[in-house]
C-alpha positions as CSV (number, residue, x, y, z in Angstrom):
1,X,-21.6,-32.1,31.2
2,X,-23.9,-30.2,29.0
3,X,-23.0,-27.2,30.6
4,X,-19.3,-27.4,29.8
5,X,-19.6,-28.3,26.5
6,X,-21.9,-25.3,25.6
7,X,-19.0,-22.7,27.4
8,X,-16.4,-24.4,25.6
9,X,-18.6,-24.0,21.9
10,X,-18.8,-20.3,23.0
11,X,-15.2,-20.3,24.6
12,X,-14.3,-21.3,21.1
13,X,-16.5,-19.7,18.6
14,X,-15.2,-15.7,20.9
15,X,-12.2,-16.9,20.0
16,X,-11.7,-16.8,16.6
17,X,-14.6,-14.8,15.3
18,X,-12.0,-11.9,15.2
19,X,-10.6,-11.2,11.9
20,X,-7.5,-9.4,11.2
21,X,-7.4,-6.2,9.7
22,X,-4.9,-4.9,7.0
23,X,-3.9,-1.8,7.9
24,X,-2.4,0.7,5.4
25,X,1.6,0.9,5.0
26,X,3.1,4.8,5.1
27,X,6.5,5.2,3.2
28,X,8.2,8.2,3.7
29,X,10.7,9.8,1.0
30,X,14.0,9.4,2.3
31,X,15.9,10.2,-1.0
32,X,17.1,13.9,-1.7
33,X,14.3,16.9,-1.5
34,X,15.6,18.2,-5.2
35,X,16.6,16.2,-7.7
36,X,16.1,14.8,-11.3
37,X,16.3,11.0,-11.0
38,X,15.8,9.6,-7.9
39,X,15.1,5.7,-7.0
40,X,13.8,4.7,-3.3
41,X,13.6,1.1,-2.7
42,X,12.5,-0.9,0.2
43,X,11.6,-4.2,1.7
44,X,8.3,-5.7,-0.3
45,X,5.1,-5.9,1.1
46,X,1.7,-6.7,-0.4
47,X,-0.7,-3.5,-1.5
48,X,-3.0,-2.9,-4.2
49,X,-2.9,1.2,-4.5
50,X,-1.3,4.0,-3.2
51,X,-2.0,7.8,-2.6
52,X,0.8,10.7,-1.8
53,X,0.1,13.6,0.9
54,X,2.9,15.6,2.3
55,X,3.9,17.7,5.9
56,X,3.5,21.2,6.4
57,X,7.8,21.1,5.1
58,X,6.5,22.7,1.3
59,X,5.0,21.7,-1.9
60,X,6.3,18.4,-3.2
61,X,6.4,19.3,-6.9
62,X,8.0,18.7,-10.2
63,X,9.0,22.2,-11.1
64,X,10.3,23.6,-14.4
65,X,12.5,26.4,-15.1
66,X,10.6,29.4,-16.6
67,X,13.5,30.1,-18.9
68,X,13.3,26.0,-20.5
69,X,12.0,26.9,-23.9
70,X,11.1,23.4,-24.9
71,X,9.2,20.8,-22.7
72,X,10.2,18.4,-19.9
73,X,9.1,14.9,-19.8
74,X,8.0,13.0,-16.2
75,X,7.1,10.0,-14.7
76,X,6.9,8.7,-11.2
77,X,6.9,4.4,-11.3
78,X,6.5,2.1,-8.5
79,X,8.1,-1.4,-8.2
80,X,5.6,-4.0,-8.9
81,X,6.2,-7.9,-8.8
82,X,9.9,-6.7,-9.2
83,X,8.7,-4.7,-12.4
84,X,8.8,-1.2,-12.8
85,X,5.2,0.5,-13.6
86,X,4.3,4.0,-14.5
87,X,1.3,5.0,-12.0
88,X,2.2,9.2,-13.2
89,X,3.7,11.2,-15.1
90,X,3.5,14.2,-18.0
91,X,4.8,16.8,-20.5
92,X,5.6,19.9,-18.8
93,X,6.6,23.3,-20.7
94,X,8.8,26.2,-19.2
95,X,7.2,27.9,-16.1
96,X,5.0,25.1,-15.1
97,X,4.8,22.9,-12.2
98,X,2.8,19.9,-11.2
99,X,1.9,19.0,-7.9
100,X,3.1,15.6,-6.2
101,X,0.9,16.0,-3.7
102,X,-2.6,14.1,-4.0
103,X,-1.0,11.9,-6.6
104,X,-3.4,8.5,-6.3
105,X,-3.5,5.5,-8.5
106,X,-5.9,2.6,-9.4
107,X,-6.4,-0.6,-7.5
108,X,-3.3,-2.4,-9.4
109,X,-4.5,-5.7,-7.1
110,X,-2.6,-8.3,-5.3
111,X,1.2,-7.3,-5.9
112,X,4.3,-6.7,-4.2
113,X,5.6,-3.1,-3.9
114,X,9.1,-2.8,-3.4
115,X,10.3,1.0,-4.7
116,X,8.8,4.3,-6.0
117,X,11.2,5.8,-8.8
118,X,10.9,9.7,-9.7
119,X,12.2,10.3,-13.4
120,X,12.7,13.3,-16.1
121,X,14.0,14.3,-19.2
122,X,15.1,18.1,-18.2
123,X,16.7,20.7,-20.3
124,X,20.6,20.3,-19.9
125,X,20.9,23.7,-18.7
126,X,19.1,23.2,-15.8
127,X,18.7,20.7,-12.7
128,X,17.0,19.6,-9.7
129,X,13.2,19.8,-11.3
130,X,11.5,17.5,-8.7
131,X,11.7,20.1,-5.4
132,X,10.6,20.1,-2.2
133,X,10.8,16.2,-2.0
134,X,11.2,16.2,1.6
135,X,7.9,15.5,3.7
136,X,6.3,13.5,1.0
137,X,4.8,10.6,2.1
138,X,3.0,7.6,0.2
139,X,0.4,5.8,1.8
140,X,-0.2,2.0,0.5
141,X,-3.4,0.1,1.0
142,X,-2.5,-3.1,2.0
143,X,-4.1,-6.4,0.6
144,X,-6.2,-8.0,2.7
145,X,-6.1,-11.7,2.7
146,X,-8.4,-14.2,1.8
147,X,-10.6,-16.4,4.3
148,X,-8.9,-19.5,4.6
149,X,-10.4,-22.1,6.9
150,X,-7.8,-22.2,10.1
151,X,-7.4,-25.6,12.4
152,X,-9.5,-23.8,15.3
153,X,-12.2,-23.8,12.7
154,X,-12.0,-27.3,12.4
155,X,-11.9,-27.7,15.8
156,X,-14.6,-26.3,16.3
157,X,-16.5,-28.0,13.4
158,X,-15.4,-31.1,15.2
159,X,-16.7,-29.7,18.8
160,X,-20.1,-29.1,17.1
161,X,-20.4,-33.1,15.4
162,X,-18.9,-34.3,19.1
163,X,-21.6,-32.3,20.8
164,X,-24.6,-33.9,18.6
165,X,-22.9,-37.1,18.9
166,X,-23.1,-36.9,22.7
167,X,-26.3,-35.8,22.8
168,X,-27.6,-38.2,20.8
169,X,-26.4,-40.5,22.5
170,X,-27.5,-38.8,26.2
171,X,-31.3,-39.5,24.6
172,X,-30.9,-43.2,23.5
């Protein structure tokens, strides 16, 4: 009797000391590679912060005409909670680029991400200034959850009292 009970407490205790682990989420870009706006949207998952890397297919950039006297505006915004929020973005002037590439933001915390939004204010004489789009992928951390007590750990609260309680009552 004593025997079982201690391989069931073990039994029980192997099998749900293992704790799931949130692994991160990758979305790929599947809008156009150049472009000027551009939304992507997607079915929501929880994350808290997100990094960019690309394929060996180019340089994910946003790219300004050398011959644009004046500046050009950009932001890149992800969907948070259903709102949209500006994790980069800048002033470029003619003949610069910056790379999207590397791009990383803070931990925003416990949200839902549901779309990542490229944006600019280009010169009307020219087009296309995000380029090379294609290959880019953003990797999300995902939110891990927090500990809640389960039903087996209950049980096995309740195994533990049970097991006193018959041995207690094994002495008397």
């Amino acid at each position: 009797m004593k025997k079982a009970l201690y391989t069931l407490v073990a039994a029980s205790v192997l099998a749900i000391s293992g704790l799931a682990q949130a692994a991160p989420i990758t979305v790929n870009w599947t809008g156009s590679n150049s472009f000027d706006d551009q939304t992507m949207t997607f079915a929501g998952f929880q994350a808290s912060s997100l990094s960019s890397t690309q394929d060996s297919s180019g340089l994910a950039a946003i790219v300004v005409d050398g011959n644009i006297l004046g500046s050009i505006n950009w932001a890149m915004d992800i969907r948070l909670d259903g709102l949209w929020t500006n994790i980069a973005g800048g002033t470029l002037s003619g003949g610069a680029n910056q790379s999207l590439v590397g791009l990383s933001s803070a931990d925003w915390g416990d949200k839902t991400v549901s779309g990542i939004r490229f944006s600019s204010q280009p010169d009307p004489l020219f087009s296309d200034n995000f380029r090379n789009v294609n290959g880019l992928s953003f990797t999300f951390a995902e939110v891990k959850a927090a500990a809640v007590p389960e039903p087996a750990s209950l049980a096995l609260l309740g195994l533990g009292l049970l097991g006193l309680g018959l041995s207690r009552r094994m002495k008397a």
